[in-house]
N, CA and C atoms as a LAMMPS dump frame, in Angstrom:
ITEM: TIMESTEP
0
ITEM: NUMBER OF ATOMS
306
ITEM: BOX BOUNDS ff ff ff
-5.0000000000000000e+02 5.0000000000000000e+02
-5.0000000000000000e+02 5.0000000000000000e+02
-5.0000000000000000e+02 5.0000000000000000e+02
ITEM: ATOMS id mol type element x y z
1 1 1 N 17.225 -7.107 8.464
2 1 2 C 15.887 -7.643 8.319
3 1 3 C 14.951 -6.525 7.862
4 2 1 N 13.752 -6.764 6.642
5 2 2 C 12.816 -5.701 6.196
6 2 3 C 12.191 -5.65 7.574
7 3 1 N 11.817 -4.101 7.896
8 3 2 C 10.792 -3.896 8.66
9 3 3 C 9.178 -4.208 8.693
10 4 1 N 8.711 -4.149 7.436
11 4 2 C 7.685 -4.532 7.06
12 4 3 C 7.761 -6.303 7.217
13 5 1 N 8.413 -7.069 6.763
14 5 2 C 8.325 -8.515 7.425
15 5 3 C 8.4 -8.935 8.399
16 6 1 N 8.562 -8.058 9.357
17 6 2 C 9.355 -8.998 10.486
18 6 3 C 8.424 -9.156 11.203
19 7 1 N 8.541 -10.353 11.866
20 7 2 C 7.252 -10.609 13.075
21 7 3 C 7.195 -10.255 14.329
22 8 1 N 7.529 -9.28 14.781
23 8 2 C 8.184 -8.694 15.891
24 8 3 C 7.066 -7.679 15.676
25 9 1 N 6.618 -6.817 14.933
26 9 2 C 5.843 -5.994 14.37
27 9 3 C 4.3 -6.388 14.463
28 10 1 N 2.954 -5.904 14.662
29 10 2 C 1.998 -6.271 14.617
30 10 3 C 1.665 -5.401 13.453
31 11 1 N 0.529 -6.756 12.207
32 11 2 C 0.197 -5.79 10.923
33 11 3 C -0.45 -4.64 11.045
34 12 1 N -1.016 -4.197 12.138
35 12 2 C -1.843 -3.091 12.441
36 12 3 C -0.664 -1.512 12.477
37 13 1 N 0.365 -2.179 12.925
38 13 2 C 1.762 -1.32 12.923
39 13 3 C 2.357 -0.727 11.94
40 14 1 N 2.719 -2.191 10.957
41 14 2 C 3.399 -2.163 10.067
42 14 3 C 2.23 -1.11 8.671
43 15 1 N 1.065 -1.204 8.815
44 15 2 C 0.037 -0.264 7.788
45 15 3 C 0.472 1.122 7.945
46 16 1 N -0.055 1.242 9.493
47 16 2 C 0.361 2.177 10.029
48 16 3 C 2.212 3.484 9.573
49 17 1 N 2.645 2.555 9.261
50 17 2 C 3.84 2.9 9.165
51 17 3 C 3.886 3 7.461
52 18 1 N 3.637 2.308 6.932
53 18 2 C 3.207 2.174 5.925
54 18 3 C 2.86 3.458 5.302
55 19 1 N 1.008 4.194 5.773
56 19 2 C 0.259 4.844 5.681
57 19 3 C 1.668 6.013 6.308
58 20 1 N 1.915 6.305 6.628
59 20 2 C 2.86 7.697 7.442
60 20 3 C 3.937 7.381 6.979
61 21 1 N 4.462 7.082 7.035
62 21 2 C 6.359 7.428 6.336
63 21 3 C 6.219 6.849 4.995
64 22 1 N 6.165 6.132 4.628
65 22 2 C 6.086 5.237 3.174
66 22 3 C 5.578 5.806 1.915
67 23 1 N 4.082 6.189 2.581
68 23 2 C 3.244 6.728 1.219
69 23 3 C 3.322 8.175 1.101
70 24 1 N 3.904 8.869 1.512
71 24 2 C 4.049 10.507 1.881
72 24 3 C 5.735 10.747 1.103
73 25 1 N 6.375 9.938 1.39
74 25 2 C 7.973 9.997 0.716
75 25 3 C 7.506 9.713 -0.984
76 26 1 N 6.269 8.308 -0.734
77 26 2 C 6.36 8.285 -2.967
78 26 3 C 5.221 8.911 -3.313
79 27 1 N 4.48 9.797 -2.717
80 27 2 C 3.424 10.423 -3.261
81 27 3 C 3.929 12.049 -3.23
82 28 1 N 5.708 12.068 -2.84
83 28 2 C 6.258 13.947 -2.698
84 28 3 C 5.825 14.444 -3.807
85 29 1 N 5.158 15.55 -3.948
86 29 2 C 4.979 16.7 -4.937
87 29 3 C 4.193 15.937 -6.05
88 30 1 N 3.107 15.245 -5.492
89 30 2 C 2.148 14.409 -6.636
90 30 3 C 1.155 15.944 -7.07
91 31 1 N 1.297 16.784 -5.849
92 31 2 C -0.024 17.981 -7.113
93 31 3 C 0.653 18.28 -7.388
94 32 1 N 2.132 18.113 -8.713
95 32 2 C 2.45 17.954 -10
96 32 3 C 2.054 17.111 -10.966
97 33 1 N 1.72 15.91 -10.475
98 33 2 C 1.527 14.905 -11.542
99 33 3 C 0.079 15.568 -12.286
100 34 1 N 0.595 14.396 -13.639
101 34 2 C -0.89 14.291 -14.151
102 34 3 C -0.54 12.871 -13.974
103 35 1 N -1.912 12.602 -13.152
104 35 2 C -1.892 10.639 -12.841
105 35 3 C -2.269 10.446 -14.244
106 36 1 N -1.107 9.753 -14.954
107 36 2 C -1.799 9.081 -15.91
108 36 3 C -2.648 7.154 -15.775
109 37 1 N -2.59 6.734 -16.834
110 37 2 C -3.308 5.107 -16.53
111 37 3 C -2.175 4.301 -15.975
112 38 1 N -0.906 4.71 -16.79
113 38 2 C 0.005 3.795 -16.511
114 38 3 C 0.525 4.016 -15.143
115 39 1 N 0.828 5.443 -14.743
116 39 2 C 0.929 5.944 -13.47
117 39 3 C 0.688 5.232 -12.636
118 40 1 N -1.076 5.114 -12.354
119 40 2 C -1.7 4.787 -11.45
120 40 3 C -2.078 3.314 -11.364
121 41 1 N -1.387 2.553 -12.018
122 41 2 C -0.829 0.824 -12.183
123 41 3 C 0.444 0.836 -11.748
124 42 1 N 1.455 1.589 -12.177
125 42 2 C 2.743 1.371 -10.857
126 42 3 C 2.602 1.718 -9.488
127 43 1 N 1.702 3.075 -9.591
128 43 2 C 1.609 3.08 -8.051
129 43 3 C 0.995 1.653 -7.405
130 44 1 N -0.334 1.462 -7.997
131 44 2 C -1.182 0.366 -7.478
132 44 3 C -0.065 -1.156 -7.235
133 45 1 N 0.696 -1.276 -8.117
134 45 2 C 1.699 -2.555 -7.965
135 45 3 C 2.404 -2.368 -6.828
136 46 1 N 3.098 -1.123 -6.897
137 46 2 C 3.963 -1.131 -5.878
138 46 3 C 3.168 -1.174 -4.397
139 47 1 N 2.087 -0.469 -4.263
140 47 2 C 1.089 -1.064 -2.987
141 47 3 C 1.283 -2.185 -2.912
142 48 1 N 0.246 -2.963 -3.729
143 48 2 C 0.643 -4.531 -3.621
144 48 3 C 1.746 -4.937 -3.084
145 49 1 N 2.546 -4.444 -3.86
146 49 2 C 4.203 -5.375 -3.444
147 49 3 C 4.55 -5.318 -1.669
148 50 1 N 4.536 -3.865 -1.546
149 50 2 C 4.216 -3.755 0.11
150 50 3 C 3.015 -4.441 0.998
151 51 1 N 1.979 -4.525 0.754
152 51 2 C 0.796 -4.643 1.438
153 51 3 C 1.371 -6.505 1.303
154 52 1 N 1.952 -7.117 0.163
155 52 2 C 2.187 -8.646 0.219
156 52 3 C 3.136 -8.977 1.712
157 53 1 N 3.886 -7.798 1.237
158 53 2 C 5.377 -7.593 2.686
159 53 3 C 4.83 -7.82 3.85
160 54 1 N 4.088 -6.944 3.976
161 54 2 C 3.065 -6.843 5.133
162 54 3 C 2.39 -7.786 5.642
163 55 1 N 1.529 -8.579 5.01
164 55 2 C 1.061 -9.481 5.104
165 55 3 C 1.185 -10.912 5.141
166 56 1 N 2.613 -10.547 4.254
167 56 2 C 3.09 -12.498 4.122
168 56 3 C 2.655 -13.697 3.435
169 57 1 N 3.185 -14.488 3.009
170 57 2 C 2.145 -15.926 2.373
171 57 3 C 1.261 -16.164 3.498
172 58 1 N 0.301 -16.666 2.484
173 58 2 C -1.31 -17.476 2.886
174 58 3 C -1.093 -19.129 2.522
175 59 1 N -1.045 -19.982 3.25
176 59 2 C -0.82 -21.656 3.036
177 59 3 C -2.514 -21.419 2.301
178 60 1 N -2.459 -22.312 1.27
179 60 2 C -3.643 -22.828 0.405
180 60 3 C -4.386 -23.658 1.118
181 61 1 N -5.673 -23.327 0.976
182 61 2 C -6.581 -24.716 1.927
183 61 3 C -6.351 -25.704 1.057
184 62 1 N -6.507 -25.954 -0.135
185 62 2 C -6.844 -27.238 -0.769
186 62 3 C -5.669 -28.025 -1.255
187 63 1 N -3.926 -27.28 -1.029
188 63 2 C -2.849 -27.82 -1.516
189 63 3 C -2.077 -27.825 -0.544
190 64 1 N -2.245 -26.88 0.628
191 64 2 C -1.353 -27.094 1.761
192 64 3 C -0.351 -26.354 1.227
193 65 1 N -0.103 -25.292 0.172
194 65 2 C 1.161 -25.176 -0.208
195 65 3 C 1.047 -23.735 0.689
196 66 1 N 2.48 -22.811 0.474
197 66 2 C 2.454 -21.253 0.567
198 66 3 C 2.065 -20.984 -0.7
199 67 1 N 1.086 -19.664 -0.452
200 67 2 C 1.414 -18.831 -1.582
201 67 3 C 1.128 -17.127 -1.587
202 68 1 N 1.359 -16.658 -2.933
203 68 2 C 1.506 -15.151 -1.883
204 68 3 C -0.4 -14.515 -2.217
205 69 1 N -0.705 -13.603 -1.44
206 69 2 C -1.749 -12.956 -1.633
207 69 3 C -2.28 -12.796 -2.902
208 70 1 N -3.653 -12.996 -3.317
209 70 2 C -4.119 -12.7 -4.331
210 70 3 C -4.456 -10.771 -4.236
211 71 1 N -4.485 -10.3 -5.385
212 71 2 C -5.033 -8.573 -4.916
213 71 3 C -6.51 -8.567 -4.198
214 72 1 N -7.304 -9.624 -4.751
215 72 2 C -8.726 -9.474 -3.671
216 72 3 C -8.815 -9.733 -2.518
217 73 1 N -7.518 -10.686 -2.101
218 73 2 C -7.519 -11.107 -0.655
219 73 3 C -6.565 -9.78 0.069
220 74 1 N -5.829 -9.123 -0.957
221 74 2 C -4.985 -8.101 0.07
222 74 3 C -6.534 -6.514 -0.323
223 75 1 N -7.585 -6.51 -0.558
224 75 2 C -8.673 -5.818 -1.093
225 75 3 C -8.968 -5.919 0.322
226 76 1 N -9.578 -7.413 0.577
227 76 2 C -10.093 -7.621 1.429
228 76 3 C -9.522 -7.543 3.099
229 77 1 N -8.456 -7.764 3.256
230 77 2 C -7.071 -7.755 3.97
231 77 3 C -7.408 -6.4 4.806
232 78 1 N -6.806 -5.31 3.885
233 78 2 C -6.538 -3.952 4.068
234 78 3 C -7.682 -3.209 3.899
235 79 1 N -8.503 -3.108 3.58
236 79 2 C -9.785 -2.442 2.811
237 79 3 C -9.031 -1.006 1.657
238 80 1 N -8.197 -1.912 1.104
239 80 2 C -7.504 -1.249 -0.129
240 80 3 C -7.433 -0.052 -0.243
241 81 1 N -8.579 0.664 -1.275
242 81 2 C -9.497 1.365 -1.173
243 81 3 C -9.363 2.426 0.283
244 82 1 N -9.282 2.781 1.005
245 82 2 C -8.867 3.215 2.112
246 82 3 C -7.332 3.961 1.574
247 83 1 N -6.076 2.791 1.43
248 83 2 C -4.828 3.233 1.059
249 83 3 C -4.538 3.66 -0.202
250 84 1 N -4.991 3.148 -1.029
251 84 2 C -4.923 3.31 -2.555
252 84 3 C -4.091 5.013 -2.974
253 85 1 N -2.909 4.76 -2.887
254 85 2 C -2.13 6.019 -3.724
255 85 3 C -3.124 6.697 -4.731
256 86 1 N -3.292 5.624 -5.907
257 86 2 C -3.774 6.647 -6.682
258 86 3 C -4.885 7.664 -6.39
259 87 1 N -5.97 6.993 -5.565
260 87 2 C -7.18 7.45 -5.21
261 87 3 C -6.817 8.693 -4.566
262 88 1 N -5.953 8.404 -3.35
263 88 2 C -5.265 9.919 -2.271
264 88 3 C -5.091 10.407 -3.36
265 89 1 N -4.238 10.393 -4.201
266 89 2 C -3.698 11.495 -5.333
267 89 3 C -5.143 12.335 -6.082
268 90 1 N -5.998 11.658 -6.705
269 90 2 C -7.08 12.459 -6.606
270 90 3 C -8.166 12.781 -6.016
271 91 1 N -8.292 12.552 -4.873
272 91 2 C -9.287 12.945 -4.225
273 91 3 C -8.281 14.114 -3.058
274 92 1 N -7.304 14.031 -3.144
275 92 2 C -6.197 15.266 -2.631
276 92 3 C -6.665 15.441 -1.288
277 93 1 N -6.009 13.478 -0.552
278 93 2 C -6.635 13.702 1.046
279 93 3 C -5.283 13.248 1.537
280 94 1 N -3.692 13.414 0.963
281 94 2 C -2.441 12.941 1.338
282 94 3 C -2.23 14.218 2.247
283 95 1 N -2.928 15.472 2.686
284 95 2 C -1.947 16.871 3.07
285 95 3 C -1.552 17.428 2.906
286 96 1 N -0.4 17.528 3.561
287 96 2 C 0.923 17.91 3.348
288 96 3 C 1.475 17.626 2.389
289 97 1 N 1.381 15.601 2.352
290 97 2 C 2.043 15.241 0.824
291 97 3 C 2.27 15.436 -0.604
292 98 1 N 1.099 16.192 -0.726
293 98 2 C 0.554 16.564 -2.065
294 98 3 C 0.664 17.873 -2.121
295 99 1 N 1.053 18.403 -1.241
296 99 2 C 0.736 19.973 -1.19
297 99 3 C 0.051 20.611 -0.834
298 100 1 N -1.375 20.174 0.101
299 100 2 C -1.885 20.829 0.372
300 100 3 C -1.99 21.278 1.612
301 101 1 N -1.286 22.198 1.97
302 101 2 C -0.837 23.344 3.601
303 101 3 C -2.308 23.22 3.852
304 102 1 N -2.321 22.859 5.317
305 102 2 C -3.394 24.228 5.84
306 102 3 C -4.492 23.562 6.22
């Protein structure tokens, strides 16, 4: 079973975990990169893709159906912005992750 899905987990956990093991393993040795545009659209997807994990389908008010998170509702969700890879990558507030000792 994904760890990030499982309901056994509270989402406050699963960020958490998220934010500390997750984003520190794909952000290793980013003060190498040059973030380019495209860069910083895979990173941003692949958030998404997790933060959806995390979060799970939303049933539609007006169709009753499942469906998965829109990015403004996982914006709104997470306060994005907060996690946002690319952003840590330049504003160089990952640590350790990025390289910066001390």
């Amino acid at each position: 079973m994904n760890l990030l899905s499982s309901r056994l987990l509270a989402k406050d956990l699963k960020i958490k975990i998220y934010r500390t093991i997750i984003l520190p393993v794909v952000l290793y040795g980013c003060e190498t990169w040059s973030l380019t545009l495209s860069e910083e659209r895979k990173l941003r997807v692949f958030e998404n893709m997790v933060l959806r994990r995390i979060f799970g389908p939303r049933r539609d008010e007006v169709t009753g159906e499942w469906r998965r998170l829109h990015n403004e509702e996982l914006n709104d969700a997470v306060l994005l912005t907060q996690y946002c890879a690319g952003d840590k990558i330049e504003k160089n507030e990952m640590g350790w992750a990025c390289g910066a000792y001390g």
